[in-house]
Structure formats: C-alpha cells, structure tokens
N, C-alpha and C positions, 0 to 999 in steps of 0.2 A: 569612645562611647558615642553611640548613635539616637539611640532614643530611649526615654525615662517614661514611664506609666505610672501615673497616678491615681488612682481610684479616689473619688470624691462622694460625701455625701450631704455637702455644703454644709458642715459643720464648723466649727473654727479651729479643729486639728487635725479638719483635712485640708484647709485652707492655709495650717502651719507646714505641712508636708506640702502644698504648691511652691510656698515662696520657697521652702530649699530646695525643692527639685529644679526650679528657676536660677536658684542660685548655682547647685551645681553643672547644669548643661552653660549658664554664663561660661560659669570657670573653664569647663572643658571645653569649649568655644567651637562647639559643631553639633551637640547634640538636642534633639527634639523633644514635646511632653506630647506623651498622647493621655489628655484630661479626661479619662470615663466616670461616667454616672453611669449605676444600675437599676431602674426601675424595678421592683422586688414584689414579690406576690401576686403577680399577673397569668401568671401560670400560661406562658409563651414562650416559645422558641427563640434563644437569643437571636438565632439566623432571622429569623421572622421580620422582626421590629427594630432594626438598626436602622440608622438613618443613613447609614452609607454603603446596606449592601442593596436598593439600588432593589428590591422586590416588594411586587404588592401580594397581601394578603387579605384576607377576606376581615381581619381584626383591623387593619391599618388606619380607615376611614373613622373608626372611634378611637384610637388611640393618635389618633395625627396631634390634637390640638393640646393635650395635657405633654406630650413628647415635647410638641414647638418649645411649646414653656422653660421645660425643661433645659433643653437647647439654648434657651436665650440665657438662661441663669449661665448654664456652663461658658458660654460665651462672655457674659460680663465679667465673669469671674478669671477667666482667661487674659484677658485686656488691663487688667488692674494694673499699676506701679510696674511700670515700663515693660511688661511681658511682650512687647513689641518687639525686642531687643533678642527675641528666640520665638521659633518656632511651634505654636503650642495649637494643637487639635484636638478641638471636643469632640466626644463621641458619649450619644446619648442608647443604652441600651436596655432591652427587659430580661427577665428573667429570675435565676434564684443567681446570688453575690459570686459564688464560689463556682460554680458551672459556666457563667459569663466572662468570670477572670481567668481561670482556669483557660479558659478556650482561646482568649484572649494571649497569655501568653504562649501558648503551645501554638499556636498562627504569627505571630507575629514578633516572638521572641526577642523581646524588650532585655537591656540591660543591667535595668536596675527597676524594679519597682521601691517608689516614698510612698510612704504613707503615713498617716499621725495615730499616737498610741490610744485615742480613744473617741469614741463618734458617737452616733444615736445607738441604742440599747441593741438592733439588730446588727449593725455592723459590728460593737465591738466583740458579741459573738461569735462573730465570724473569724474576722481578723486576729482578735489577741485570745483565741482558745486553739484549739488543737487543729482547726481549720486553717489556720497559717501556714501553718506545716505542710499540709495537705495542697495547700495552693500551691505554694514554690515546688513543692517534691512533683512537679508536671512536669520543670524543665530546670535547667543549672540559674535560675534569675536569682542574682543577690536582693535581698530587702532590707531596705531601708526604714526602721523604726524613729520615728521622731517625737519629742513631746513637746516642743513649743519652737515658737519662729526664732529658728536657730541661723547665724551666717556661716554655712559649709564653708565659704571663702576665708573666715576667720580662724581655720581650724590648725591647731598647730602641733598637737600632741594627739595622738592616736594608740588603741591598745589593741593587740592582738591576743586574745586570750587563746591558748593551744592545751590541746589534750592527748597531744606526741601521736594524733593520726598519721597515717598512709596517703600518697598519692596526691597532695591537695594543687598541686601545680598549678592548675587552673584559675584555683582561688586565687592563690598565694601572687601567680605574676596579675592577676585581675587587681588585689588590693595594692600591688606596689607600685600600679600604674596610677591609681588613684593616690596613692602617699607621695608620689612624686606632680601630679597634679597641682595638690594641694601647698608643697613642700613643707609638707609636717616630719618630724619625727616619730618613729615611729617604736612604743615600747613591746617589746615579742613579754609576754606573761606566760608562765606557768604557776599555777596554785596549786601548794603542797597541803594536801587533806589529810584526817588521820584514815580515811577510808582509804585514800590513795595517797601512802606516803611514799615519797621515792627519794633517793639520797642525791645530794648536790652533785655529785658526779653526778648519778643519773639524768637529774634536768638537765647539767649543764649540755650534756652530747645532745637532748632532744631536741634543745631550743638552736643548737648550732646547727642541725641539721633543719630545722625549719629554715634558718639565712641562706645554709648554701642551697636549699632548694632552686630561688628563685635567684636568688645573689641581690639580696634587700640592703641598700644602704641608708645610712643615718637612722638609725637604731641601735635599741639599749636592750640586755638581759635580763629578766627578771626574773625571780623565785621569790613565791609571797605565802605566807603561812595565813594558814586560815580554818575555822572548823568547815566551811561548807565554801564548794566553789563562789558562789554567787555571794558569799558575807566575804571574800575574799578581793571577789571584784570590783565592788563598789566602794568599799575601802580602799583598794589601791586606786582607783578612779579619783576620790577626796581626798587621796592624800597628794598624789601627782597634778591633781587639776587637770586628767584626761578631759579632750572634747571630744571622742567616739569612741567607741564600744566596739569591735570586728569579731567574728566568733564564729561558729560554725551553726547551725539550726538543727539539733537532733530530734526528728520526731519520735513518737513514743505509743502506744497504746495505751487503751484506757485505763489499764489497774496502774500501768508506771505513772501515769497522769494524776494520780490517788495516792502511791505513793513514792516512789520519784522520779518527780517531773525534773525535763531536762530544765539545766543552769541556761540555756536560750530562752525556751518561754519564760520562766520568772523576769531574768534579766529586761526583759523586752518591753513588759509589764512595771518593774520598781527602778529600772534606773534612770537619771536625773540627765542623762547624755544621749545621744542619739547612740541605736544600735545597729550595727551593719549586718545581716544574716547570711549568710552562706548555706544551702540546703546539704547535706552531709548522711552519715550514718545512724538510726534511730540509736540513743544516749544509752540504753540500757544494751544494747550489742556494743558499745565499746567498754562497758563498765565491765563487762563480763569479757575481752580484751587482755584489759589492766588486772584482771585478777589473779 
C-alpha cells in the first residue's frame, strides 16, 4: 500500500477515520494520507482553486484567505498524536464533494479510501447514500467505512462476506495482503437466505473456491442461516466478535434503492464494525444471477 485518502470535513468521524487511516499506513509501514477538504457550494472549478495546482484565477484573490484557513485547520489536524511518524498531505479543494473526489481518485489512484460513517448533513449525503457507490465505481479504490476510533492494529478476526461472484482476484489477493498485514484470521461467510437458499454442498464448493482463488490462509468456513443478508451478518459479527466487515459494494438504481437496497449500503450505514468495500457488480444483476 502506498497511499490512503481521506476526505475530511473536521467533523469528529472524520477525525475517527484520520487516526485509523494513520493507524493502518503505521501498520503497513510505507504508506502515505493525502488529508482533503472540499470547500462546497462555490460553484468552481476544482482545477481552479487547489492550492497545489500552482494556477491563478481571476477568483483566487477572494478566495486566498478563507482557503489559508482552511489549510491551517487541515494542517493542525494532520500534526495531532504523533502523525509525524507518517506522511500526511493536506490538500485544501473547492468544488461540489463527489466531482472533486471523483477526480481525485481517477488522477491519483489512491489505495484505499477511510472515511467515518457520518459527518455534517451535506456530506453524509453524499457519502452514506447512493453517492458512494458512484464515487468508488470511477476506479477499483477499496473504502473504508468506520464509525468510531477504531485500532486497525488491533484487529484480529475479519469477515469476508461472499455472494459466489466471478473473477474477484483483484480484491481477494488486495484483502489477503491486508489479513496478512494485520495477522488476523480471517472468517470466508456465506448467508443462506430463504430468497437464496443453496444446500451445504453447494456453499461448501463456493466458499472453497473463493480460498483457492487467491490461496487464503488461516481462515474458517462459514454458512450462517438468516432471513436477510445483512440480519445475517451482524449476527454473526456479535456472535464471532468480528473486528471488520469486507464485502463487495454493489451499486443499485434508484427503484432497487426503494426497494432493495444492496446488503453494502445498509451494512455500511448499521453495523457496529468497521466496513471494507470493494466496488463490484450493481446487487440487483447478481440477484437475477442466482436466480
């Protein structure tokens, strides 16, 4: 891992998504944060008013001094409880949230974006509704959902919830590079639904070919009965004492979002553990898959 981005909007659960993003480039012991703020409703060019690309615009002169500000916050906030011990670059930008991040990753294609499950009224708009989706679906960036100041270093048990997709290679050696990081173990989940019921043979082959994909070691098999994915998964989360969530992010359209929404967005939103997202197949084309 190289570098982690973290979107702030000096809230105190974006401020809980700092210290693990800090924690985990500690862990991985090479990787960078790049700490952006978005200045929002200014109706400018994110190119325009960065402060690192280094261009004047004819706005600039009015917007220099509220930006500095800006800058200095993100700056303090960068410095805090030993952040000296990694890499970390503010970058103070305007614009609208999702066209600045968006652009952001698709130039600079970041590793992993952290971010915390809830912020001021605008961002969590953005971030925990269908706009998530929409962000990461610009490039393969894993996301990082967090709801409070969690030690990633502490983490020892991990869940992969699988839905017997195709092709995940990418993901798969991505997350067992980080289960080995960590040296967690690591539980492979499948949740057996009455909508999608499949017989123990059947899971067993799915979940073994998920291992030999990547050739995952120190992990367990699971099959967990449940009426709906996600009452599925936070149940076996408190029953296991998982510390993270891994899963795939399926985006959706607005009637599935009405009526159903993928088990990622809920998840991401109600569970008690940090979620790892994976950008994948919109939910309602694999549901029609398995049928």
């Amino acid at each position: 891992m190289k570098k982690i981005l973290v979107p702030t909007d000096f809230s105190k659960e974006a401020y809980n998504a700092l210290t693990v993003a800090f924690d985990w480039a500690l862990k991985s012991g090479e990787a960078s944060i790049d700490l952006l703020h978005v200045v929002d409703n200014l109706g400018h060019d994110p190119k325009s008013t960065s402060f690192f690309s280094g261009k004047m615009t004819i706005d600039e002169e009015a917007l220099q001094a509220p930006m500095e500000r800006l800058r200095e916050k993100v700056n303090t906030l960068a410095q805090r409880e030993g952040f000296e011990l990694v890499t970390v670059n503010p970058i103070v930008q305007t614009g609208s949230f999702s066209k600045v991040i968006s652009q952001y990753i698709e130039e600079q294609s970041p590793d992993l974006v952290v971010m915390g499950s809830r912020g001021h009224t605008e961002w969590e708009r953005l971030w925990l509704g269908s706009s998530t989706e929409k962000v990461i679906s610009k490039g393969n960036t894993p996301l990082l959902v967090v709801h409070d100041d969690t030690q990633i270093s502490a983490f020892k048990e991990m869940v992969l919830v699988t839905y017997g997709e195709q092709n995940l290679q990418p993901y798969l050696e991505r997350l067992k590079e980080w289960q080995e990081m960590l040296s967690a173990k690591l539980h492979i989940l499948w949740v057996n639904t009455p909508a999608d019921f499949m017989s123990a043979q059947e899971v067993q082959e799915v979940l073994e070919q998920v291992v030999e994909e990547v050739g995952f070691e120190n992990y367990v098999l699971h099959s967990y009965s449940d009426y709906t994915v996600v009452e599925g998964v936070m149940h076996f989360v408190e029953r296991t004492g998982a510390d993270m969530v891994a899963m795939l992010s399926h985006p959706y359209t607005a009637l599935g979002q009405l009526f159903e929404p993928a088990p990622s967005h809920v998840l991401k939103e109600k569970a008690q553990v940090p979620v790892l997202l994976f950008p994948i197949t919109p939910w309602s084309e694999m549901r029609k898959r398995s049928a």
